[in-house]
VEXZARO-283072 format. One line per 2 residues: number of its first residue (from 0); their letters; for each residue x, y, z of C-alpha. Coordinates in Angstrom, 3 decimals. Layout:
NUM> A> X Y Z ~ ...
end
This chain:
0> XX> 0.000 0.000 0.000 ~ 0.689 3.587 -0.115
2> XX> 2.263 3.452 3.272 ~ 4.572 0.591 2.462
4> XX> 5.550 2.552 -0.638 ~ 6.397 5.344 1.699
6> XX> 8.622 3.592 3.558 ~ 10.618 1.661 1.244
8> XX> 10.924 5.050 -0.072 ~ 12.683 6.820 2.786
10> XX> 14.686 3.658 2.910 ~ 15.946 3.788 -0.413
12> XX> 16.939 7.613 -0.053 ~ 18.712 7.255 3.215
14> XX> 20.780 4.240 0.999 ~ 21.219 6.746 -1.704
16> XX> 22.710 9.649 1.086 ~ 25.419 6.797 2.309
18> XX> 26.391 5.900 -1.309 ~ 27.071 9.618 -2.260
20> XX> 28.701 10.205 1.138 ~ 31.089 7.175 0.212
22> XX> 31.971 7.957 -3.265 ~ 33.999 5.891 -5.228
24> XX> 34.345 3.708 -1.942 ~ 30.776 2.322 -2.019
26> XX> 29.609 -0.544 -3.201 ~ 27.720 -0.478 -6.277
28> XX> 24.950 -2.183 -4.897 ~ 23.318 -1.751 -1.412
30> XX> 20.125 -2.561 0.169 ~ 18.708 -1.127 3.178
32> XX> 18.329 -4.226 5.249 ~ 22.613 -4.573 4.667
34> XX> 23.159 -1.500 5.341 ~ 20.246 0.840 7.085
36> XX> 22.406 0.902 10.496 ~ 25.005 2.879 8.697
38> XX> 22.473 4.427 6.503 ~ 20.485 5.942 9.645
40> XX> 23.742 7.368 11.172 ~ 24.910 9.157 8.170
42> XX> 22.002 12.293 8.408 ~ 24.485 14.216 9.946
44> XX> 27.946 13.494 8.544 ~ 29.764 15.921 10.322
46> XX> 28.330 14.564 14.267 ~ 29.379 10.755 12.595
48> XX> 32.923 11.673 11.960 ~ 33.224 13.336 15.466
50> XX> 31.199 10.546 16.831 ~ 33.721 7.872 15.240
52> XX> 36.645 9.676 16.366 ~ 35.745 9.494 19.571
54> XX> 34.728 6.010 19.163 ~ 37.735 4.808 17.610
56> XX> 40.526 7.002 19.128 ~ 43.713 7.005 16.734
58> XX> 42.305 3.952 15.078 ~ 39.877 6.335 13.513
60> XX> 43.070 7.588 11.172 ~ 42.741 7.259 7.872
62> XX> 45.816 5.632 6.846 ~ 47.251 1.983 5.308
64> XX> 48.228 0.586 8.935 ~ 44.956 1.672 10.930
66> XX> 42.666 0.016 7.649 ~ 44.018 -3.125 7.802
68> XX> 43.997 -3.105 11.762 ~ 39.925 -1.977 11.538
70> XX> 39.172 -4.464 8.772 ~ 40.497 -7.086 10.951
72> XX> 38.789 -6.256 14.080 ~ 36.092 -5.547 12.109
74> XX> 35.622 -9.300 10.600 ~ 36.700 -10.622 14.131
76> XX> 34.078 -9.446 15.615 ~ 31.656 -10.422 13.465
78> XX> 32.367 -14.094 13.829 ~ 31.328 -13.589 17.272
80> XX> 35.500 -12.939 18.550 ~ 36.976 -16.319 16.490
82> XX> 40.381 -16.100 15.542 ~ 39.744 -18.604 13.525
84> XX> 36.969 -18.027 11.866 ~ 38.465 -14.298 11.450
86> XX> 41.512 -15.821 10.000 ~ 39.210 -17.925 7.259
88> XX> 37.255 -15.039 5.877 ~ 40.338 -13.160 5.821
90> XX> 42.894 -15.679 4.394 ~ 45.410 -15.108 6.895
92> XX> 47.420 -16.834 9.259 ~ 45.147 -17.546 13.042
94> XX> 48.230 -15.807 14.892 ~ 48.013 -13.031 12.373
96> XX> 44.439 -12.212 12.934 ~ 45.539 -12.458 17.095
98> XX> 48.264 -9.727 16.766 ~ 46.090 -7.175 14.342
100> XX> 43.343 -7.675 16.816 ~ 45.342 -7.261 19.802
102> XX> 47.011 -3.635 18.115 ~ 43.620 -2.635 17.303
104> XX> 42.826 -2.988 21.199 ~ 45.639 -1.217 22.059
106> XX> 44.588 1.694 20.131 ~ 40.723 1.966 21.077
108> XX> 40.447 4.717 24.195 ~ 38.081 1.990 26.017
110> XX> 38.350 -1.521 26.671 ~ 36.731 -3.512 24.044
112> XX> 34.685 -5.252 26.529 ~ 32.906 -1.915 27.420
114> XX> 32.416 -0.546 24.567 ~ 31.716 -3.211 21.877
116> XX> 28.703 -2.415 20.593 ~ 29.617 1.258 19.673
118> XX> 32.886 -0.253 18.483 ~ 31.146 -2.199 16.046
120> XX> 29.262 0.255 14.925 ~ 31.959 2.607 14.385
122> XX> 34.087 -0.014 12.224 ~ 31.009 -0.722 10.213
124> XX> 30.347 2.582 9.514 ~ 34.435 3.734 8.969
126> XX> 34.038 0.687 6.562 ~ 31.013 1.862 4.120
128> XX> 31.927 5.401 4.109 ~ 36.318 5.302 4.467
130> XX> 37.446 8.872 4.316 ~ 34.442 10.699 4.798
132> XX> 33.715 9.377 8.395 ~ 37.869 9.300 9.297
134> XX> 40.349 10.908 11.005 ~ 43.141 13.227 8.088
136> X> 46.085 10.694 8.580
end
């Protein structure tokens, strides 16, 4: 119905705001239901960059180094904190995955265990939208 058609809608324009706020670094395709986490945080740009920067602390920097060491924390938590299953999705080395992980930690302003929800959050959303939600290296 109309109101269905409303919604989708609003969906599919707060997807559209995160792909032009990503640039080149989006995917080409997104849906809502992948991404409308990101997508809901991105109405104010600026208060997400601030927000992941506090979030993140110097991991938030948007160099070579602090990518890889988000990406992996990033994947490792997603398989629910396995090294190994980390280690599979990223086709690296188990003791790899361990050390990135563990410099990520060291990194973050709070302990992972307090904040790792809003962690999450942050990596996911430094991961859709790169530059525009980082830290100038």
């Amino acid at each position: 119905g109309v109101a269905g058609f409303r919604d989708t809608h609003q969906q599919a324009r707060r997807v559209h705001a995160l792909a032009l706020a990503a640039g080149e670094h989006c995917d080409r395709v997104l849906t809502f239901r992948e991404v409308g986490t990101v997508a809901l945080m991105t109405t104010d740009l600026n208060a997400a960059r601030l927000w992941v920067a506090s979030t993140l602390g110097p991991l938030s920097a948007d160099d070579e180094h602090c990518a890889r060491l988000r990406d992996t924390l990033r994947v490792f938590l997603a398989s629910g904190g396995s090294y190994t299953g980390a280690a599979a999705e990223l086709t690296m080395h188990k003791n790899s995955v361990q050390y990135r992980v563990r410099k990520a930690q060291e990194l973050l302003p709070r302990d992972l265990a307090e904040s790792r929800l809003d962690v999450e959050l942050a990596l996911n959303l430094s991961h859709r939208l790169g530059a525009a939600v980082l830290s100038p290296a």
